[in-house]
LUMNU-175267 format. One record per residue (C-alpha): residue number from 1; chain; x, y, z. Coordinates in steps of 0.05 Angstrom, whole numbers, plus 32768, in hexadecimal, padded with zeros to 4 digits. Each point is the difference from the previous one (the first is absolute). Example, Ala and Ser with C-alpha at 12.3 -4.5 7.8 and 13.67 -1.06 7.14 Angstrom:
# LUMNU-175267
+-----+----+------+------+------+
|   i | ch |   xx |   yy |   zz |
+-----+----+------+------+------+
|   1 |  A | 80F6 | 7FA6 | 809C |
|   2 |  A | 801B | 8045 | 7FF3 |
+-----+----+------+------+------+
END
This chain:
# LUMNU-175267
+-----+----+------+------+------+
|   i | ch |   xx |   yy |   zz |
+-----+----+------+------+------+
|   1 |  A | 8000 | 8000 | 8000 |
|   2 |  A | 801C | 8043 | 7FEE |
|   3 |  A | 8001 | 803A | 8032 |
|   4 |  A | 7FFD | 804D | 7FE4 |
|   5 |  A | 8022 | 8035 | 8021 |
|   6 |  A | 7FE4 | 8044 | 7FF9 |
|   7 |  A | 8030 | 803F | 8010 |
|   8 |  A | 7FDA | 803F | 801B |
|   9 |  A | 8025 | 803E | 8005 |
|  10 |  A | 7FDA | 8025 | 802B |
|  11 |  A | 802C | 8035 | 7FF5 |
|  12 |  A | 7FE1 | 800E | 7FBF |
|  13 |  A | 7FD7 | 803A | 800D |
|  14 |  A | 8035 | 802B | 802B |
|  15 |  A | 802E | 7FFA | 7FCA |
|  16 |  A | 7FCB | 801E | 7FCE |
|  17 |  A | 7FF1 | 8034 | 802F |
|  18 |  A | 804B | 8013 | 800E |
|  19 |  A | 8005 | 8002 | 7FB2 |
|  20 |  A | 7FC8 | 8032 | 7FFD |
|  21 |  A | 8017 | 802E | 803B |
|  22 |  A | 8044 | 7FFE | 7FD6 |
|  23 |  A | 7FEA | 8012 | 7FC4 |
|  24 |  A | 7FD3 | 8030 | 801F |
|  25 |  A | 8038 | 8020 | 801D |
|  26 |  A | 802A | 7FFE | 7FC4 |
|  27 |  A | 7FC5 | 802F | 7FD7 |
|  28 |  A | 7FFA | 8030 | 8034 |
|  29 |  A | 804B | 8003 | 8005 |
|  30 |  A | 7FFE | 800E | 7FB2 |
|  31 |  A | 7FCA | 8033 | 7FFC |
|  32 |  A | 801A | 8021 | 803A |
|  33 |  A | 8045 | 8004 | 7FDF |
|  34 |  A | 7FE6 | 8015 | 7FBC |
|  35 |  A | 7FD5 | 8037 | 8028 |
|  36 |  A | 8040 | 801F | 801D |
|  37 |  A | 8023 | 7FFB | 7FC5 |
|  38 |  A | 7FBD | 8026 | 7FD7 |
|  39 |  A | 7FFF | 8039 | 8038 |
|  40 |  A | 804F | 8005 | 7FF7 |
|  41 |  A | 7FFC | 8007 | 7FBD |
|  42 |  A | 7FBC | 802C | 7FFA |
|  43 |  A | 8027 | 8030 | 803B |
|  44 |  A | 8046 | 7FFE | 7FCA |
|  45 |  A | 7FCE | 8017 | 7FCE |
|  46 |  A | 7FDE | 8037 | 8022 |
|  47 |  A | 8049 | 8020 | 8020 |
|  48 |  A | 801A | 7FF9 | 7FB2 |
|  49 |  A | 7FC7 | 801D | 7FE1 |
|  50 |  A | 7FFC | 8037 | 803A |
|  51 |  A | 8046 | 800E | 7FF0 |
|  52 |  A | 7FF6 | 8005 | 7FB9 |
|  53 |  A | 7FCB | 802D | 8009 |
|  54 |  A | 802E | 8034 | 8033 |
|  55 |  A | 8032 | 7FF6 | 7FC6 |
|  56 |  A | 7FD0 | 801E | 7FC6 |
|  57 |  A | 7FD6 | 8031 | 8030 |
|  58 |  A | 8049 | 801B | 800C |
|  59 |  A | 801E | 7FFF | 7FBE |
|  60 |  A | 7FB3 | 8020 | 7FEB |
|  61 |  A | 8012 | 8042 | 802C |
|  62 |  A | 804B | 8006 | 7FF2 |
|  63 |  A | 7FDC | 7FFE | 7FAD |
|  64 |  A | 7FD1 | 8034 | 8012 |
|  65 |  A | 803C | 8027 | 8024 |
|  66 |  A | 8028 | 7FFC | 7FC1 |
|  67 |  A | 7FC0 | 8017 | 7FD9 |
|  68 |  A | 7FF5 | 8044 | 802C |
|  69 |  A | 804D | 8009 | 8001 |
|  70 |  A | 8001 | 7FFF | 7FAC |
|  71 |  A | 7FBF | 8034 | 8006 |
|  72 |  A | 8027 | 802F | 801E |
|  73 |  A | 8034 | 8009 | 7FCC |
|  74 |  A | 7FCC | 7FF8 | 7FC6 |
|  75 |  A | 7FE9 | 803D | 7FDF |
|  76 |  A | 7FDA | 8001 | 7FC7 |
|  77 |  A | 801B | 7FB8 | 7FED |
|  78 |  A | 8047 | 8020 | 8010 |
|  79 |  A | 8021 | 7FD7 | 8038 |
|  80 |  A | 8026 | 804F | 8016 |
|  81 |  A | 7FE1 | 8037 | 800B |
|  82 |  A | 8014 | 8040 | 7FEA |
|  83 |  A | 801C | 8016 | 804A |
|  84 |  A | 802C | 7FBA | 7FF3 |
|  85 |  A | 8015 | 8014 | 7FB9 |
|  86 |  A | 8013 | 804B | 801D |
|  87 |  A | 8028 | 7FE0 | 8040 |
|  88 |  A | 8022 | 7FD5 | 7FD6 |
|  89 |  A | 8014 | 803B | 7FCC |
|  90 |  A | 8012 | 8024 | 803C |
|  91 |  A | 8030 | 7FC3 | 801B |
|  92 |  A | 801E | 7FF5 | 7FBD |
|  93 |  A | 800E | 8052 | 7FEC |
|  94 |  A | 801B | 800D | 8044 |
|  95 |  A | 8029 | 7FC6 | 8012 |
|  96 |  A | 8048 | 800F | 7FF8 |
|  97 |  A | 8035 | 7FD0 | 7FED |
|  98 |  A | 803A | 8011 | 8026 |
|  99 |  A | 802F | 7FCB | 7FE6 |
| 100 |  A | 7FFA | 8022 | 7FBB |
| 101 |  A | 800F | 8048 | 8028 |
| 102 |  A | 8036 | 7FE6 | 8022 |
| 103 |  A | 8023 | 7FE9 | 7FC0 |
| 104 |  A | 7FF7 | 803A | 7FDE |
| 105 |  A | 8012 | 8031 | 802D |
| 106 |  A | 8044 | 7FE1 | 800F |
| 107 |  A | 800B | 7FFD | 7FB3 |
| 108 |  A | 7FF7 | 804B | 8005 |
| 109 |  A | 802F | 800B | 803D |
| 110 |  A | 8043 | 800C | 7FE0 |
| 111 |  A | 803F | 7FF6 | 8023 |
| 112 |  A | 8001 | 804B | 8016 |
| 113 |  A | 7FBC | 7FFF | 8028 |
| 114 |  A | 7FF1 | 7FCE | 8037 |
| 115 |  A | 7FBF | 7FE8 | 8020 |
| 116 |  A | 8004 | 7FFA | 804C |
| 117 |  A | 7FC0 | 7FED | 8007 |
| 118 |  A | 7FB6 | 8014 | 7FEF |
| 119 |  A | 7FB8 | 8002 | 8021 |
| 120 |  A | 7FBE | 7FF2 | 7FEF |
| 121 |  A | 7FCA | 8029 | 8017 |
| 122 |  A | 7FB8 | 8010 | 7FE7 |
| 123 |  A | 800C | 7FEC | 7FC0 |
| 124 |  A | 8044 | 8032 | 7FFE |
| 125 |  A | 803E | 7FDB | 7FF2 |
| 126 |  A | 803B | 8029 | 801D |
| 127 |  A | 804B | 7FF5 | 7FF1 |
| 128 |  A | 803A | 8015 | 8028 |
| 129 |  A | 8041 | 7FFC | 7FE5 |
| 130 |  A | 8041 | 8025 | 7FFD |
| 131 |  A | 8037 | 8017 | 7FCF |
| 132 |  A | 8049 | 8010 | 8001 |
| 133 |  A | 800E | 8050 | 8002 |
| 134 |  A | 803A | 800F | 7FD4 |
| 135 |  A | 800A | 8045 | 7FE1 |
| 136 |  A | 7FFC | 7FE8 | 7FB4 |
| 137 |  A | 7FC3 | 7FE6 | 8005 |
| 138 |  A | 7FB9 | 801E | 800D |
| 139 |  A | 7FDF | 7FD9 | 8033 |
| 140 |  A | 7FC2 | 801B | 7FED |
| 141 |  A | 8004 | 7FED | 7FBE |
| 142 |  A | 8009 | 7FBD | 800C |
| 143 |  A | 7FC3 | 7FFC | 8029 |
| 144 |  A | 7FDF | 801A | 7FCD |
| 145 |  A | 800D | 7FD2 | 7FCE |
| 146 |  A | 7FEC | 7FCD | 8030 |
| 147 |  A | 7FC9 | 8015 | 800A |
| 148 |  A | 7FEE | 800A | 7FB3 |
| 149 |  A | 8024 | 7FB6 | 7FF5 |
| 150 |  A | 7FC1 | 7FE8 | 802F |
| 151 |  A | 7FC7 | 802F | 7FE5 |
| 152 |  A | 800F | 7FE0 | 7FBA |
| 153 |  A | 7FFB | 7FBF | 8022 |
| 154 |  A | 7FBC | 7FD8 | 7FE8 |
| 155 |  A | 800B | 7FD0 | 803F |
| 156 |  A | 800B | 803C | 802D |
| 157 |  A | 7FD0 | 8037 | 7FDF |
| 158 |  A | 7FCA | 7FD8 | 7FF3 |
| 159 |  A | 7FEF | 7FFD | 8051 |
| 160 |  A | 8029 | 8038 | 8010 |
| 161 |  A | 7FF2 | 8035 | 7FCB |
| 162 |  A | 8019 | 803F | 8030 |
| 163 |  A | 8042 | 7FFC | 8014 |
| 164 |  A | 8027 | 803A | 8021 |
| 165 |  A | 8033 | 8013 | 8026 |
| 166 |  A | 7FF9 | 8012 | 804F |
| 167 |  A | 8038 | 8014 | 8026 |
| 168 |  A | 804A | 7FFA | 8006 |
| 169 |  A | 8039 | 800B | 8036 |
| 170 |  A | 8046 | 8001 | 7FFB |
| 171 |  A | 802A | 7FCC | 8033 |
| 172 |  A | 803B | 7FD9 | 8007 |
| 173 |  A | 8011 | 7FBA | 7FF5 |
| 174 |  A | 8049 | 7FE1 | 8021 |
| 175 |  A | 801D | 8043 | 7FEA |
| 176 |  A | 7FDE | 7FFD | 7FB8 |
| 177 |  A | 7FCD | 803B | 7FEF |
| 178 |  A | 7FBC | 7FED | 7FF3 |
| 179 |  A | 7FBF | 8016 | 7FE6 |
| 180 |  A | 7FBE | 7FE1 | 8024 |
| 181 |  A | 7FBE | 8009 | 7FDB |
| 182 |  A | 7FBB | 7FE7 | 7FFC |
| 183 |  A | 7FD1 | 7FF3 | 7FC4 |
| 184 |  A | 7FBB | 7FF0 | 8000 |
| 185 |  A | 7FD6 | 7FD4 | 7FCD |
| 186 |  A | 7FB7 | 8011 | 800A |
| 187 |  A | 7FCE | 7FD3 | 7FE2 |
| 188 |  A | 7FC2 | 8011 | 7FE6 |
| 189 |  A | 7FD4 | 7FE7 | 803D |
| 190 |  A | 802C | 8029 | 803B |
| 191 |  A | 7FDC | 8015 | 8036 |
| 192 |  A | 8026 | 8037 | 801D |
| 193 |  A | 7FF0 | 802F | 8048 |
| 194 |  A | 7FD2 | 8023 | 7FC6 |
| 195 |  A | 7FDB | 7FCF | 7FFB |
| 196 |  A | 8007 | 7FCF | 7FB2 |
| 197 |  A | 802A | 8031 | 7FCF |
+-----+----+------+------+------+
END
């Protein structure tokens, strides 16, 4: 006579229910994870979008700043106006090169006259030099000439067109005899104690 042998695992039904409770946990694990990970990223979104917007509401007004700024120098459809045009005539005309002076009037100054040294002063230009007194020469003369050598000067007459003579004294030098004077180049915009000649 045979004899069966059943095997019950009564078991059974806790392991199914363990199972479930896993995968239970598992999903809310999941959709807890992908939750976090969708308000991170909708939060990223907002801050770069936010930023973007700062960016272009900024670059909007510093536009709109340019725009007024260009306004003000249009005229007519003319970006200067005509106060512009006359300060800039009026920088150009009265500007004075003084490298060009310089050049010129030492290529006047001849080996008899010297240049101590000059001044500049409400738009009057004064020399001060000196010249040897010796009995065949006229020390007059020679100032004279220089100053005729630097009226027919373009780089000097052009700014300067009065030039004239102002004073003189007689003095000595280690035992040489010597004539001091003073010239002055006035240019066409000197204001003098008068008041603009």
């Amino acid at each position: 006579m045979n004899t069966f042998y059943f095997a019950i695992n009564l078991n059974k039904f806790g392991e199914l229910k363990q199972k479930a409770e896993s995968e239970k946990r598992t999903f809310k694990a999941s959709a807890i994870s992908y939750a976090v990970i969708f308000i991170i990223a909708t939060i990223i979104s907002i801050f770069i979008s936010e930023n973007l917007s700062s960016k272009i509401k900024h670059r909007s007004i510093l536009l709109n700043s340019i725009r007024d700024e260009i306004k003000t120098y249009q005229v007519s459809g003319e970006f200067l106006s005509s106060k512009d045009l006359t300060r800039l005539a009026s920088i150009s005309s009265e500007r004075i090169f003084w490298t060009q002076k310089l050049v010129a009037l030492s290529e006047k100054t001849t080996d008899q006259i010297a240049i101590t040294y000059f001044s500049f002063k409400n738009n009057k230009l004064s020399l001060f030099g000196i010249t040897r007194l010796d009995r065949d020469l006229k020390e007059f003369d020679l100032i004279n000439d220089f100053i005729s050598e630097l009226k027919n000067n373009e780089q000097i007459s052009t700014d300067f067109p009065e030039i004239q003579f102002v004073k003189s004294s007689k003095d000595k030098e280690k035992d040489v005899d010597i004539l001091r004077f003073q010239i002055d180049c006035i240019s066409k915009s000197y204001t003098g104690k008068g008041g603009k000649k």
